[in-house]
NUDO-663324 format. One record per residue (C-alpha): residue number from 1; residue in three letters; x, z negated, y. Coordinates in nm, 4 decimals. Last residue first. Layout:
NUDO-663324
PT/NUM/ALA/X/Z/Y $
...
END
This chain:
NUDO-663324
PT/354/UNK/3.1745/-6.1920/3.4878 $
PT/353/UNK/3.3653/-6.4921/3.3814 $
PT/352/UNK/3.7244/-6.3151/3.2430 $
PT/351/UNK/3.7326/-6.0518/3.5393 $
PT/350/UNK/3.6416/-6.3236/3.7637 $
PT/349/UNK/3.9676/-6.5549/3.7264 $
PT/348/UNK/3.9522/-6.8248/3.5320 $
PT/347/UNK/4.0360/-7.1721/3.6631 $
PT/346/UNK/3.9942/-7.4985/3.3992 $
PT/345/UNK/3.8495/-7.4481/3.0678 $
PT/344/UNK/3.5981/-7.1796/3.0160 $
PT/343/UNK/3.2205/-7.3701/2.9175 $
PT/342/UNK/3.0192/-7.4974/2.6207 $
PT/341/UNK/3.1616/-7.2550/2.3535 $
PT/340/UNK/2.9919/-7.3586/2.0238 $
PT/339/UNK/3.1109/-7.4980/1.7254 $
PT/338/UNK/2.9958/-7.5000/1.3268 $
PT/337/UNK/3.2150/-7.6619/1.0614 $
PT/336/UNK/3.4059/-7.3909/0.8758 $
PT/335/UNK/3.5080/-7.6466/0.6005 $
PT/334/UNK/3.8804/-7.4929/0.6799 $
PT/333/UNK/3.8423/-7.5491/1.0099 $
PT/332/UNK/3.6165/-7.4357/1.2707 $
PT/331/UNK/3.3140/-7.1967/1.3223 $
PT/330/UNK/3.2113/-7.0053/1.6045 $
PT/329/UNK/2.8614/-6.9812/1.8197 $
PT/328/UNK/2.9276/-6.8605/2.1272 $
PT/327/UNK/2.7276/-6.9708/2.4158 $
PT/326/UNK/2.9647/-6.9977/2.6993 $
PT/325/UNK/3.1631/-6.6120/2.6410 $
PT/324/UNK/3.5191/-6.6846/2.4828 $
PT/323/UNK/3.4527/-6.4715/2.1842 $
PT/322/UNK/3.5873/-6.1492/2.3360 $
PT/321/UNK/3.8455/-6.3295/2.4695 $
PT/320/UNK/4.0182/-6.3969/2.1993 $
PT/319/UNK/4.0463/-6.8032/2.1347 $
PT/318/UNK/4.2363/-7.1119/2.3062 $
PT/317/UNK/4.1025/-7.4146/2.1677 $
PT/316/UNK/3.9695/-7.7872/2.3655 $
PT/315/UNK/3.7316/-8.0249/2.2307 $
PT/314/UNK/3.4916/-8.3130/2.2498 $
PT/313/UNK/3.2741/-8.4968/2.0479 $
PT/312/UNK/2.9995/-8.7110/2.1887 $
PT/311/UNK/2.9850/-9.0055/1.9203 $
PT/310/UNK/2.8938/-9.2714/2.2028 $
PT/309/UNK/3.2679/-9.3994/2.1387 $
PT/308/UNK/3.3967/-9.0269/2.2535 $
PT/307/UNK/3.5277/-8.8333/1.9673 $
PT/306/UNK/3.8355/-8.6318/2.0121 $
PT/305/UNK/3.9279/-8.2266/1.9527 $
PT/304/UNK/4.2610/-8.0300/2.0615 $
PT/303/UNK/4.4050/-7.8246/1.9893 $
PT/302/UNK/4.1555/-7.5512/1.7941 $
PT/301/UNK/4.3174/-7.2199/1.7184 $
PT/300/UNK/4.2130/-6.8217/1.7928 $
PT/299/UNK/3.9820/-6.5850/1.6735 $
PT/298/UNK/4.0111/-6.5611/1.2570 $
PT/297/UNK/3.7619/-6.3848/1.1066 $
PT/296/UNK/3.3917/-6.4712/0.9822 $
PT/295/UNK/3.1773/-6.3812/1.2318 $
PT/294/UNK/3.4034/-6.5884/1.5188 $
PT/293/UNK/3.6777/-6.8313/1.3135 $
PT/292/UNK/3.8558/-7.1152/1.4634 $
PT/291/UNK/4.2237/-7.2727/1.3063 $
PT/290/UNK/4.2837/-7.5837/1.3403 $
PT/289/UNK/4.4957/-7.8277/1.5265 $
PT/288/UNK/4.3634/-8.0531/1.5799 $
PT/287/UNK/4.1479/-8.2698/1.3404 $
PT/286/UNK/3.7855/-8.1533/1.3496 $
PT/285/UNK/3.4975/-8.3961/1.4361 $
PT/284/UNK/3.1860/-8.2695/1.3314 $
PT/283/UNK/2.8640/-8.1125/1.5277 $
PT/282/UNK/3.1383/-7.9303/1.7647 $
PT/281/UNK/3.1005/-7.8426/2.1446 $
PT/280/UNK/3.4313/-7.6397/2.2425 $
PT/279/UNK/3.5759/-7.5802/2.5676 $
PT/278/UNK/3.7811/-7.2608/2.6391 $
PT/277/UNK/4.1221/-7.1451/2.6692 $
PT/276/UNK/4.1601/-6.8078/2.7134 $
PT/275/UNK/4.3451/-6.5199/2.4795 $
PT/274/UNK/4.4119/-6.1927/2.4952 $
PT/273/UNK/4.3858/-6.1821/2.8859 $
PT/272/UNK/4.3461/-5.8467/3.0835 $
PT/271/UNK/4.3268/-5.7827/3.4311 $
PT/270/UNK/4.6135/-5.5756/3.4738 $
PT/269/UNK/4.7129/-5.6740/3.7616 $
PT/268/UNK/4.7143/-5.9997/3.6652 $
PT/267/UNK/4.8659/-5.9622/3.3105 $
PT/266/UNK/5.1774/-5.7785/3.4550 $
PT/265/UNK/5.2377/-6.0624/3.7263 $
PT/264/UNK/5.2678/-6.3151/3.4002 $
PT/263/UNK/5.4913/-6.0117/3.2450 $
PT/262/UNK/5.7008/-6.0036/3.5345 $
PT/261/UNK/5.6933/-6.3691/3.6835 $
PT/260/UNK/5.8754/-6.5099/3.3563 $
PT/259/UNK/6.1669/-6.6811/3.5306 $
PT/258/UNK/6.1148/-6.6655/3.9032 $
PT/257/UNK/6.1223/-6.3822/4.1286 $
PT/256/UNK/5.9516/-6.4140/4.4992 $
PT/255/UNK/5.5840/-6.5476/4.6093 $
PT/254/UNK/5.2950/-6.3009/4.6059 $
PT/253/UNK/5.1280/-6.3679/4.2538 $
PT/252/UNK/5.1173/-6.7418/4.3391 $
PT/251/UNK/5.0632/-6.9350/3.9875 $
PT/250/UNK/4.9324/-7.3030/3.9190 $
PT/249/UNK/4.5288/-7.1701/4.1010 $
PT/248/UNK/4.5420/-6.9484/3.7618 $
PT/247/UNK/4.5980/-7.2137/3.5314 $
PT/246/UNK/4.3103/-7.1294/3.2735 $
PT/245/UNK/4.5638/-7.2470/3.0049 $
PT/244/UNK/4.5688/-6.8565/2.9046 $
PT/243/UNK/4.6864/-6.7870/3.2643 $
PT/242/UNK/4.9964/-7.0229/3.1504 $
PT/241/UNK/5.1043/-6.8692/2.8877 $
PT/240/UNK/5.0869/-7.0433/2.5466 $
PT/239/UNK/5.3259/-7.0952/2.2164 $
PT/238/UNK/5.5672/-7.2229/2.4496 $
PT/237/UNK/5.3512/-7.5578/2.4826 $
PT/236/UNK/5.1165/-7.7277/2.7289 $
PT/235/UNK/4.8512/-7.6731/2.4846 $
PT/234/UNK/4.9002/-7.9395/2.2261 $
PT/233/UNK/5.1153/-8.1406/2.5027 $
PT/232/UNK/4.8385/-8.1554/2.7737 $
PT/231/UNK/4.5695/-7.9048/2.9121 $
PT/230/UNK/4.2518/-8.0409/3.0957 $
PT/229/UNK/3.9019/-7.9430/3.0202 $
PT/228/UNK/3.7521/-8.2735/3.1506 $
PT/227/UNK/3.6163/-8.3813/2.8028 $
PT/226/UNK/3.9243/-8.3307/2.6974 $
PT/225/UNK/4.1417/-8.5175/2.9705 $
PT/224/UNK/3.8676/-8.7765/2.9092 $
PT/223/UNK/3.8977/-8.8388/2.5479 $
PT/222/UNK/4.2697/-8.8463/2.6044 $
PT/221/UNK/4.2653/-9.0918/2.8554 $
PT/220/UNK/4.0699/-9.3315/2.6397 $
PT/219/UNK/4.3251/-9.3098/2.3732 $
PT/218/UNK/4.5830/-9.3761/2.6306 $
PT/217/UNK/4.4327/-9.7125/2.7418 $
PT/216/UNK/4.2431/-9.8895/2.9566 $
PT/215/UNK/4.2625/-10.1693/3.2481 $
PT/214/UNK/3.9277/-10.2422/3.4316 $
PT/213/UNK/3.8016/-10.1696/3.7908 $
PT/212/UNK/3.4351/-10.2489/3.8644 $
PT/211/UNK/3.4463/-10.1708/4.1906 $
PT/210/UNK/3.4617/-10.5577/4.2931 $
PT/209/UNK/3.7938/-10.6033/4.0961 $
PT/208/UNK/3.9502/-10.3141/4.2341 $
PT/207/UNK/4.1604/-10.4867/4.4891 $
PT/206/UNK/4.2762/-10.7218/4.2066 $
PT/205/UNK/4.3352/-10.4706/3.9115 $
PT/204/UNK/4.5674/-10.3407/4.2117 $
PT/203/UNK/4.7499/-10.6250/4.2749 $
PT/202/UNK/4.8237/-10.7060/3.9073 $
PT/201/UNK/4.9729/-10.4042/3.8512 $
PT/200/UNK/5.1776/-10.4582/4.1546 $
PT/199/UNK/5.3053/-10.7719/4.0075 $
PT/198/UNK/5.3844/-10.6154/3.7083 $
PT/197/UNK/5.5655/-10.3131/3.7939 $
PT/196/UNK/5.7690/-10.5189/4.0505 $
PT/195/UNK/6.0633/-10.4253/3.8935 $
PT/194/UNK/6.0105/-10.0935/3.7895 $
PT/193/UNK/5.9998/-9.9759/4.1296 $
PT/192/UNK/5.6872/-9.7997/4.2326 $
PT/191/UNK/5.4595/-9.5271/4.1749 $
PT/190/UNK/5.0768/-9.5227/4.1949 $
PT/189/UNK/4.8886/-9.2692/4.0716 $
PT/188/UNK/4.5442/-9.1415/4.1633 $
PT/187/UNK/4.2307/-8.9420/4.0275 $
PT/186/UNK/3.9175/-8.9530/4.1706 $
PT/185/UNK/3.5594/-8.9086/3.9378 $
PT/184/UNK/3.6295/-8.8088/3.6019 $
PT/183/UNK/3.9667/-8.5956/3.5255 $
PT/182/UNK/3.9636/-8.5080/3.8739 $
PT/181/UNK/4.3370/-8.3390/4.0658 $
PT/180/UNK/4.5753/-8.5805/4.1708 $
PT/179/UNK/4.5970/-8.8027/4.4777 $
PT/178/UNK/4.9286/-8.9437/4.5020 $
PT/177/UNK/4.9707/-9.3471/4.6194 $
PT/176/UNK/5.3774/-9.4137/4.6292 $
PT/175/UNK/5.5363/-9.7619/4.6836 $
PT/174/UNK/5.7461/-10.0008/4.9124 $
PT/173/UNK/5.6962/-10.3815/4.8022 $
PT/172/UNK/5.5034/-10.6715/5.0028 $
PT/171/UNK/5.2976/-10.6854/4.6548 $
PT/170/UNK/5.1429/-10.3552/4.7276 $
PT/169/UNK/5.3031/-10.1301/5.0520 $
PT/168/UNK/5.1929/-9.7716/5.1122 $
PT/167/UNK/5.3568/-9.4345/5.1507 $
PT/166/UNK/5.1051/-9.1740/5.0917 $
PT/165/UNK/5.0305/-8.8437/4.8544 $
PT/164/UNK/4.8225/-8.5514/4.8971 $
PT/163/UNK/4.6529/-8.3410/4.6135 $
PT/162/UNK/4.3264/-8.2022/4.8278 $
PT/161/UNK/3.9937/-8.1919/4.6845 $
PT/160/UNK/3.8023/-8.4489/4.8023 $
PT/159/UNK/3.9230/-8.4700/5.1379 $
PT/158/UNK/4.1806/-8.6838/5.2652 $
PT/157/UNK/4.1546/-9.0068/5.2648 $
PT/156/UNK/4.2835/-9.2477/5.5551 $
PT/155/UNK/4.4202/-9.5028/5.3892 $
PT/154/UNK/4.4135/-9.9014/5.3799 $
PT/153/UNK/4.4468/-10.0478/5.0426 $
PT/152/UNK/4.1042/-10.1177/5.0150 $
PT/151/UNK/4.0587/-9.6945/5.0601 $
PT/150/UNK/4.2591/-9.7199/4.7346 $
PT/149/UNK/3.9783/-9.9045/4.5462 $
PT/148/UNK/3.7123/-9.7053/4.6963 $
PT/147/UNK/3.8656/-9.3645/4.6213 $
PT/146/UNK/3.8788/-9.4887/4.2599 $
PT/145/UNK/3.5273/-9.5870/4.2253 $
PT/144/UNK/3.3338/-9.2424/4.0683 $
PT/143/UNK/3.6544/-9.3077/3.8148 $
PT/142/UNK/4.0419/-9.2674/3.7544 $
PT/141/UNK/4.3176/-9.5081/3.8949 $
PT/140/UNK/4.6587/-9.4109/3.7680 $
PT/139/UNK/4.9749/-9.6336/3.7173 $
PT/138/UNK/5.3671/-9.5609/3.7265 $
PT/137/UNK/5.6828/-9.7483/3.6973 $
PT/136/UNK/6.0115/-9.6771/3.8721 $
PT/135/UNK/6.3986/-9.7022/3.7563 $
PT/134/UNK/6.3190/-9.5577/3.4197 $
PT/133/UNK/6.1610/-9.2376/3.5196 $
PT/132/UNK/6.4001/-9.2031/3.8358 $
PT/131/UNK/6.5642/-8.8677/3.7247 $
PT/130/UNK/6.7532/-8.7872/4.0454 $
PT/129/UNK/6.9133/-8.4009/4.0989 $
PT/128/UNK/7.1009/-8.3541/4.3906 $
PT/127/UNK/7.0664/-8.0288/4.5561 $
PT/126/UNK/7.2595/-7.8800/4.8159 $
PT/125/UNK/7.3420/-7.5039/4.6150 $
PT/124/UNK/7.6317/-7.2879/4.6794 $
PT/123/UNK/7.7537/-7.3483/4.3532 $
PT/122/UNK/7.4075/-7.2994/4.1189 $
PT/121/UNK/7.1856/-7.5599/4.0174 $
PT/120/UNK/6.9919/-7.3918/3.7375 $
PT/119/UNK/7.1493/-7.6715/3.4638 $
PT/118/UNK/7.0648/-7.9535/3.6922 $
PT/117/UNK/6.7066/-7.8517/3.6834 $
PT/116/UNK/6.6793/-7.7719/3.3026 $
PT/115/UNK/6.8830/-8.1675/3.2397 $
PT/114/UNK/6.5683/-8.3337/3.5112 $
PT/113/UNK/6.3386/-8.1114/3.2889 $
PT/112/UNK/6.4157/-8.2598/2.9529 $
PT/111/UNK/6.4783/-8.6402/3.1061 $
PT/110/UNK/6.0920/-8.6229/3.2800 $
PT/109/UNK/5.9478/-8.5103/2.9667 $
PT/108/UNK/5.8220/-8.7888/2.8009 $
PT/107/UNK/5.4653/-8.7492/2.9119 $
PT/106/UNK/5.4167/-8.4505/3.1200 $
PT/105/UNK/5.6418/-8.4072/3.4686 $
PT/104/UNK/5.5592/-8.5790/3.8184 $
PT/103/UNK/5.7871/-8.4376/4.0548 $
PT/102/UNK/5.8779/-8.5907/4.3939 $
PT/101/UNK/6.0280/-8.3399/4.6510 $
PT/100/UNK/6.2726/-8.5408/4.9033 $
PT/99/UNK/6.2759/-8.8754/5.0667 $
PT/98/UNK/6.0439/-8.7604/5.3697 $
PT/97/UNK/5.7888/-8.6828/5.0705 $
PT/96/UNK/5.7089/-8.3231/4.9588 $
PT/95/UNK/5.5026/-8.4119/4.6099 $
PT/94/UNK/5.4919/-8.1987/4.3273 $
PT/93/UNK/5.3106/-8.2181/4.0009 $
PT/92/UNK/5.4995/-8.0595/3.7265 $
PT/91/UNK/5.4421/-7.8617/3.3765 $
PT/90/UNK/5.6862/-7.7886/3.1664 $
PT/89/UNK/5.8117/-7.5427/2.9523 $
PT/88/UNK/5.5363/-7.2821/2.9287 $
PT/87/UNK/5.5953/-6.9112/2.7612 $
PT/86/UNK/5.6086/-6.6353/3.0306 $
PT/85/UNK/5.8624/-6.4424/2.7544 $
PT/84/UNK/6.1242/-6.5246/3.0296 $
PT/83/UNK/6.0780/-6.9060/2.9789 $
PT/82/UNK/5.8160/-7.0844/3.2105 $
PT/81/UNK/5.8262/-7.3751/3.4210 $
PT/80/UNK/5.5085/-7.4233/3.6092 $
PT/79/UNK/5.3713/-7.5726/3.9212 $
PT/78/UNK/5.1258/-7.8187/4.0498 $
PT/77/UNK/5.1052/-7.8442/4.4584 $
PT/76/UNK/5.1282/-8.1813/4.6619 $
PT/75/UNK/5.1509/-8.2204/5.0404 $
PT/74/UNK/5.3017/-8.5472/5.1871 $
PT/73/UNK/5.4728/-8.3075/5.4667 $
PT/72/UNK/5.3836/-7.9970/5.4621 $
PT/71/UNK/5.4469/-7.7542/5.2035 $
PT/70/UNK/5.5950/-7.4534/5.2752 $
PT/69/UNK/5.8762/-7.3441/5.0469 $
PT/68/UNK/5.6444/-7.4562/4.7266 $
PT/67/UNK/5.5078/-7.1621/4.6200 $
PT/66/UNK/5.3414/-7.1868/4.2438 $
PT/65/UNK/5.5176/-7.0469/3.8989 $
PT/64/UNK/5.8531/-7.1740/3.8688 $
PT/63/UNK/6.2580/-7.1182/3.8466 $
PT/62/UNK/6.2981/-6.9590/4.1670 $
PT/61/UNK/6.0588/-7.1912/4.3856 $
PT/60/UNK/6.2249/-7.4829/4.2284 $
PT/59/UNK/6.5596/-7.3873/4.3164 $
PT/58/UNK/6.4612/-7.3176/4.6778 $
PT/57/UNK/6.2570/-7.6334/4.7138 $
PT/56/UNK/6.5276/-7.8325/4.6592 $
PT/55/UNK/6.8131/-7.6465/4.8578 $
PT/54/UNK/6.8011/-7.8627/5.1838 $
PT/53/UNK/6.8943/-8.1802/4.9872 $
PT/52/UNK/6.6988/-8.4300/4.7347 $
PT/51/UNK/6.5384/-8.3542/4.4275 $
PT/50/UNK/6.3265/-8.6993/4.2822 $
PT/49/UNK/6.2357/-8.6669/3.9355 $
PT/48/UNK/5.9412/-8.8956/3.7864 $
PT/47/UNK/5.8499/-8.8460/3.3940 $
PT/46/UNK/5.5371/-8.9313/3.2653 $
PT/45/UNK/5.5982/-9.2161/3.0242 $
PT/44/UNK/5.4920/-9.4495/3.3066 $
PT/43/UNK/5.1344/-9.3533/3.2822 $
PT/42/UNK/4.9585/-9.7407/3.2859 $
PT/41/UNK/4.6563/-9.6772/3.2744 $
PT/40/UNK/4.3501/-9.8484/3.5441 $
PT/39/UNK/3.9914/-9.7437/3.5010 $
PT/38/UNK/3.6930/-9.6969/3.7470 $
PT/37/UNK/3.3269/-9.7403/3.7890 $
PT/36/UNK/3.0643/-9.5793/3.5907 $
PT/35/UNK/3.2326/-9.2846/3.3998 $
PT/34/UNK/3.6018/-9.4533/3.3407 $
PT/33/UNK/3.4362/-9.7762/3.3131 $
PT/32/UNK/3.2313/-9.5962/3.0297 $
PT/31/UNK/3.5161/-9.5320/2.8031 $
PT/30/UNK/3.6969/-9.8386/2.8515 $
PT/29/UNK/3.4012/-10.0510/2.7175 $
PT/28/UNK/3.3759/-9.8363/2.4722 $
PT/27/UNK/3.7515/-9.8717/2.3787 $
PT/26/UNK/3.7010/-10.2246/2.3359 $
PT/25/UNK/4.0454/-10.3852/2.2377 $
PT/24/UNK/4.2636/-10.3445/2.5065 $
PT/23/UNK/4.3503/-9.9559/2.4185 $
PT/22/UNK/4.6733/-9.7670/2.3475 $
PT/21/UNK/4.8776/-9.9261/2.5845 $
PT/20/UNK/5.2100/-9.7734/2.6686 $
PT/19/UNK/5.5504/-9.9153/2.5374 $
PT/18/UNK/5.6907/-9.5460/2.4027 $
PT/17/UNK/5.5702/-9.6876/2.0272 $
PT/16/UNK/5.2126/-9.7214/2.1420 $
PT/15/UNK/5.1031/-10.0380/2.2120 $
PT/14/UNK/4.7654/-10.2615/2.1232 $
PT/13/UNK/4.6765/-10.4217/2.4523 $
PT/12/UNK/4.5607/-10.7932/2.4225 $
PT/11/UNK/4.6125/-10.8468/2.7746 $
PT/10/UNK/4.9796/-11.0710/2.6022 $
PT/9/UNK/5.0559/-10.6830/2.4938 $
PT/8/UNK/4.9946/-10.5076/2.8521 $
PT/7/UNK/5.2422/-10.8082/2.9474 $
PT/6/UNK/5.4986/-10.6909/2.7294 $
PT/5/UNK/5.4902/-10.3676/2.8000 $
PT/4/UNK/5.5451/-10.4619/3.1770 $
PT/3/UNK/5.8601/-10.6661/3.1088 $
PT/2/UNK/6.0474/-10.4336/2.8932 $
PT/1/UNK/6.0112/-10.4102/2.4938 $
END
């Protein structure tokens, strides 16, 4: 157990077996500081993978969805890693920082797509490939309040909607503020060295003591990822293409090859999904992953589903198309409990909502 696990467990965290904290203990209370004013997780399982040299954004740009050649300084874009069936590998967050391109991979993924990047690396490339998961530490702000909280630190926001990223200072020690894209409310991480993981951690439940700022846990995180209609490790997975994943604003149709761009460039122009994933409203909670039915016949697969502590029940599936429209009534599971489409999850293009 490092240092900062162990001081999530003398908080009266309960751990996962990676060293993150499941919950402190009162998960509703968790649950609505995340809605009211603002939660702090620790997210160092997500991997962080600094490429250095004039070639990084070239091999990224060849092996993944988005354009990155271009991005300004402190910019961030998402991007994908597909395989050449257009089946997801990873999913990143990039950052352009003077030091190089940050990425920000899934939980415990950072060492599986630092070994992908160094094995792309061809001769005439200059790029050095630094997996810095272990070296750094990394916490997120979410919450109506988290702008406040880092505006205490001293930045200049930018606006609402843009993924940017800063170089600030917290304990007297060098660090990383990102914006990242609403779960609930803002959405920030804060990298910095593993060493003063604590201390920073500290620092920043400090500043966000009058906004209500309290620590939480992965289990609350996951309510709210599905609640917000965002993909993770049950859909994040080969099994899916990213335009299923409603990931359209992930891919540039213009930019040059990468792995996968014909048939994900194929779909596009053809305007024509099989699948989309949607969000569920269900009178029972159903275990992912299961298996959804539309008039009797199998339509797709529930993967996720969680139950808020108010007894709100949330959930994510990817299902035809056909029975995507909001309003559907389905079923789910093998007691064929009853579910209806509330909404398409994340961006889908207008041929799927008209």
């Amino acid at each position: 157990m490092n240092e900062l696990s162990a001081f999530h467990q003398r908080m009266g965290a309960l751990l996962a077996a990676d060293g993150i904290p499941l919950h402190y203990g009162d998960l509703r209370s968790e649950y609505h500081a995340a809605l009211d004013g603002a939660i702090l997780l620790d997210r160092s399982h997500e991997g962080r993978i600094l490429l250095e040299g004039e070639s990084r954004f070239d091999l990224i740009n060849r092996m993944s969805t988005n354009e990155l050649v271009g991005m300004s300084l402190f910019e961030g874009r998402p991007t994908v890693f597909t395989n050449a069936n257009a089946r997801i590998l990873f999913r990143a967050m990039c950052y352009n920082l003077p030091g190089g391109l940050l990425m920000i991979s899934e939980p415990g993924q950072g060492r599986a797509l630092s070994e992908l990047l160094r094995r792309n690396i061809f001769y005439s490339d200059k790029v050095a490939v630094r997996d810095q998961s272990r070296s750094t530490a990394q916490f997120a702000i979410h919450g109506p309040n988290a702008d406040r909280i880092l505006a205490r630190v001293g930045l200049e926001l930018p606006p609402p909607t843009d993924c940017f990223a800063y170089e600030i200072a917290l304990d007297r020690t060098a660090a990383t503020a990102a914006r990242r894209r609403s779960i609930v409310g803002g959405h920030w991480v804060i990298i910095c060295p593993a060493a003063s993981a604590v201390a920073i951690y500290r620092q920043i439940l400090d500043l966000g003591q009058s906004f209500a700022l309290q620590p939480a846990g992965s289990l609350t995180y996951n309510v709210l990822r599905i609640r917000g209609g965002r993909p993770a490790g049950p859909e994040l997975s080969s099994e899916y293409i990213p335009l299923e994943l409603g990931l359209w604003d992930e891919v540039n149709f213009e930019k040059g090859c990468y792995t996968g761009q014909e048939i994900i460039a194929r779909m596009e122009s053809r305007q024509r999904l099989a699948k989309v994933m949607v969000s569920l409203e269900l009178t029972h909670l159903v275990k992912a992953p299961a298996i959804v039915y539309s008039d009797g016949k199998e339509c797709g697969k529930l993967t996720s589903s969680a139950a808020s502590p108010d007894g709100e029940i949330f959930a994510l599936a990817l299902i035809k198309t056909a029975s995507a429209r909001p309003g559907t009534v389905l079923e789910v599971g093998d007691a064929r409990r009853p579910a209806t489409v509330s909404d398409y999850a994340g961006l889908q293009p207008a041929f799927i909502t008209d």
